[in-house]
C-alpha positions in Angstrom: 114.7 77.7 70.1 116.2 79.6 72.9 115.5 78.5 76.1 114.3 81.0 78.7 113.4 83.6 76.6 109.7 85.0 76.4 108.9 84.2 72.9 105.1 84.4 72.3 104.4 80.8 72.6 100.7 80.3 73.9 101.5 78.2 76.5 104.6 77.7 78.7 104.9 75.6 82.0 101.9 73.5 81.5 99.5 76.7 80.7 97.5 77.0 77.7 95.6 79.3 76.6 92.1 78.4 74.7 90.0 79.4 71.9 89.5 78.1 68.4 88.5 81.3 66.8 86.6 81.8 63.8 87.0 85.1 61.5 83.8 86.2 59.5 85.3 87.8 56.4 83.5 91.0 55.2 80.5 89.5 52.4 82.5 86.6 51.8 81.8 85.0 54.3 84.7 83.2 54.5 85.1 81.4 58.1 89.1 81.0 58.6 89.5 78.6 61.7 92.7 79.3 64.0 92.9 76.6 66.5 95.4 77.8 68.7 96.1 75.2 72.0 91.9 74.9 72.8 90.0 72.6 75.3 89.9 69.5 72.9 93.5 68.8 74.2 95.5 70.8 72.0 98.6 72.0 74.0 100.8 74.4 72.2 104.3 74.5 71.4 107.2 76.6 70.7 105.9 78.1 66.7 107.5 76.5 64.1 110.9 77.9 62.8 110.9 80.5 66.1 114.2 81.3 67.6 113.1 84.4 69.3 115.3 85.8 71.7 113.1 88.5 73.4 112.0 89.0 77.2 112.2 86.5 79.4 109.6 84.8 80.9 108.5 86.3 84.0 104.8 85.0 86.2 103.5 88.2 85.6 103.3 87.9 81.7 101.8 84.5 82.2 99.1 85.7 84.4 98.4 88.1 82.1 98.0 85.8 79.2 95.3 84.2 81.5 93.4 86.9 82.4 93.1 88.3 79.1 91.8 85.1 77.7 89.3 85.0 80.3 88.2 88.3 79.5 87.6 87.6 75.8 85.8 84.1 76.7 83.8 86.2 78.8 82.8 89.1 76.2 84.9 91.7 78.0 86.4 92.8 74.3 87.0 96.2 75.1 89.8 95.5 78.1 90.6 92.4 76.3 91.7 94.4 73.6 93.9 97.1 75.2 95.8 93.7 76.9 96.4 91.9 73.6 97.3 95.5 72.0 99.3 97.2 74.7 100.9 94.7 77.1 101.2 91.4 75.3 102.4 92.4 71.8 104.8 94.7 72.8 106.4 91.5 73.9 106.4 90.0 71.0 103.2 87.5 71.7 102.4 86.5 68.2 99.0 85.1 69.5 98.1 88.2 71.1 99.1 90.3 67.6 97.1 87.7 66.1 94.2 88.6 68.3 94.0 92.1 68.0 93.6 91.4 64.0 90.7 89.4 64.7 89.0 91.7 66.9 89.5 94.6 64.3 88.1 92.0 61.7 84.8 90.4 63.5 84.5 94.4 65.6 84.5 93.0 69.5 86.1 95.6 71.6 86.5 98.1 68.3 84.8 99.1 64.9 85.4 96.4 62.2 88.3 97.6 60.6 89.6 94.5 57.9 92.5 96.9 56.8 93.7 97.0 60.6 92.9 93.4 60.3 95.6 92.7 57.7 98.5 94.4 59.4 97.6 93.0 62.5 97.9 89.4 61.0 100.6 90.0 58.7 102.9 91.0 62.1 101.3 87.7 64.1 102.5 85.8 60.9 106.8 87.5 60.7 108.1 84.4 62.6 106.3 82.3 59.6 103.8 79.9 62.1 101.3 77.9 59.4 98.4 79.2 61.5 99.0 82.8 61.4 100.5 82.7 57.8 97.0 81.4 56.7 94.8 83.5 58.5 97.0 86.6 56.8 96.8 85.0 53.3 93.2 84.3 53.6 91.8 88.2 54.3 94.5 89.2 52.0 93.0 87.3 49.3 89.9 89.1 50.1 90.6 93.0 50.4 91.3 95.3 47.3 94.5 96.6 46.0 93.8 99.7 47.4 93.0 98.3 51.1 96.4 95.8 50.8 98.4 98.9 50.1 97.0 100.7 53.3 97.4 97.5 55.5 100.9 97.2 54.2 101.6 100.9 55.6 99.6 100.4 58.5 102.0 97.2 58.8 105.3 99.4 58.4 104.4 101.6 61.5 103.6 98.4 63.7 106.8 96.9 62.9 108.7 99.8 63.8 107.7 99.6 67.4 106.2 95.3 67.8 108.0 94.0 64.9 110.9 91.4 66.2 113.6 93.4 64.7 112.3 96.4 67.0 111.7 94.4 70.5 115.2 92.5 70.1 117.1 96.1 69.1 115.4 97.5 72.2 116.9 94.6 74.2 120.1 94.9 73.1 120.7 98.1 73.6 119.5 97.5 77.5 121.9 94.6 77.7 124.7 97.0 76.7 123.5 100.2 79.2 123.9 96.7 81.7 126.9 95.9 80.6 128.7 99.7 81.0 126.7 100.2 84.4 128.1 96.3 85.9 131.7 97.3 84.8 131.4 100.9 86.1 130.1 99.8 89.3 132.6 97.2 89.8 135.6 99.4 88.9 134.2 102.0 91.6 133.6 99.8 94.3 137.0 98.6 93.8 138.8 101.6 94.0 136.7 102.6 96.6 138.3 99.6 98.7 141.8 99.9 97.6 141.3 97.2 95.0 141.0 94.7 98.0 138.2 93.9 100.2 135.5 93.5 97.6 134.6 89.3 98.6 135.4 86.4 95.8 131.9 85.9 96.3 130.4 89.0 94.7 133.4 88.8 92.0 132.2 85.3 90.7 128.4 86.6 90.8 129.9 89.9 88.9 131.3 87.5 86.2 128.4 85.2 86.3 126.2 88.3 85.4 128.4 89.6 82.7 128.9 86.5 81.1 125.1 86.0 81.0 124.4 89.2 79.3 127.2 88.6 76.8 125.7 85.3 75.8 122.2 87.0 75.4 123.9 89.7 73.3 125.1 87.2 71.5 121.9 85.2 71.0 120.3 88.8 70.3 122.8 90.0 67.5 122.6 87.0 65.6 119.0 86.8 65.4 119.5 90.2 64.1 122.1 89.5 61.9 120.0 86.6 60.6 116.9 89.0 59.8 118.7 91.3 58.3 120.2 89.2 55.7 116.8 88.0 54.8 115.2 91.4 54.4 114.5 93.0 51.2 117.4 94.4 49.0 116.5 98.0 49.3 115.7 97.8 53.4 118.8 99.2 53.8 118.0 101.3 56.7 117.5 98.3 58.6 121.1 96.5 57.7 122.5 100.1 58.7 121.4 99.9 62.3 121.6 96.6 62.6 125.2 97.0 61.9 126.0 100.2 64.6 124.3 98.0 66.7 127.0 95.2 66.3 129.6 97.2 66.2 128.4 98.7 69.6 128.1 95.6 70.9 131.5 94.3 70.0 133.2 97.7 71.4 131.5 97.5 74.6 132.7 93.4 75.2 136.0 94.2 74.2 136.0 96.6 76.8 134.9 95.4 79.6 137.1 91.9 78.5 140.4 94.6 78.1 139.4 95.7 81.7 138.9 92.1 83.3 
């Protein structure tokens, strides 16, 4: 796993977050446990197989991991919903994803909705964690043809904007508006000073930041590169953009290298 990088882990920096959930399955009755890092001792670790190279970590997104878990514990579904939903899976939280299924399966916060359910837990479970894998086998074992076919294109719209492949192309094209703006900038302020006063000092931090974004670049395009090879044959759409993205990416270093 990458370090530094906000990857949807449930607990980071001696936090964890609580709750063995339980999901009532429509007349089955089928209780599916999800322990995931509760008060029996349980601390959480970085998912299995996750190399995630998404936001970084910041106190903010912790605190918010918190407070949203208190809400839930203390039956406040409705705003614990909108946190999971619209501030924690955009991130790419897997355990918030995960818990937006469940409240659309067992109705806290919003009607019962197993169809919702599905997609919800079949996004939680793209980075392949046993837990969340389970749970999305389990209701999908349960649901009709008909309702498996609606959570899969209920699934296709939430990966477009909360899948991995969307939150990492998102980064990657910041990194690269960073990239033009740090080389513009320093090309201006030195021919704004003859090409001599700016300090040593604030070239070395110029080339520190550079070098940092083109490392995360890096990291970025190869988890992409990665994904894409492992998608389906016909998800050529995908491999297209994937590849202008690259190719950006390699036009903009050599760039900014060429002008160094």
């Amino acid at each position: 796993m990458q370090s530094g990088y906000y990857n949807g882990t449930v607990a980071r920096g001696g936090l964890r977050r609580r709750g063995c959930v339980s999901a009532w399955v429509s007349k089955t009755m089928l209780l599916s446990s999800v322990c995931l890092g509760f008060s029996s001792g349980f601390w959480c670790q970085a998912f299995a197989g996750e190399r995630f190279p998404g936001y970084e970590p910041d106190r903010k997104a912790l605190d918010t991991q918190q407070k949203v878990d208190r809400l839930f514990d203390r039956g406040v579904y409705e705003r614990a919903i909108v946190i999971y939903r619209d501030e924690l899976a955009p991130l790419g939280d897997k355990y918030a994803q995960y818990m937006v299924g469940y409240m659309y399966l067992t109705g806290k916060g919003v009607d019962e909705d197993p169809v919702a359910a599905l997609a919800w837990y079949r996004l939680s479970a793209e980075r392949g964690h046993d837990s969340f894998v389970a749970v999305y086998r389990q209701l999908s074992a349960t649901l009709s043809a008909e309702q498996r076919e609606r959570a899969g294109e209920a699934y296709a719209g939430l990966a477009d904007s909360l899948g991995d492949a969307a939150i990492v192309k998102r980064l990657v094209e910041k990194d690269i508006g960073r990239l033009r703006r740090g080389s513009a900038a320093g090309v201006s302020l030195s021919l704004e000073a003859g090409g001599s006063n700016r300090s040593d000092r604030s070239n070395r931090l110029d080339d520190a930041r550079s070098r940092q974004i083109r490392l995360r670049l890096e990291s970025r395009m190869d988890f992409l590169n990665e994904l894409a090879a492992t998608r389906r044959p016909d998800d050529e759409l995908l491999r297209k953009e994937i590849a202008d993205l690259d190719a950006e990416v390699a036009a903009t270093i050599e760039r900014i290298e060429s002008s160094e």
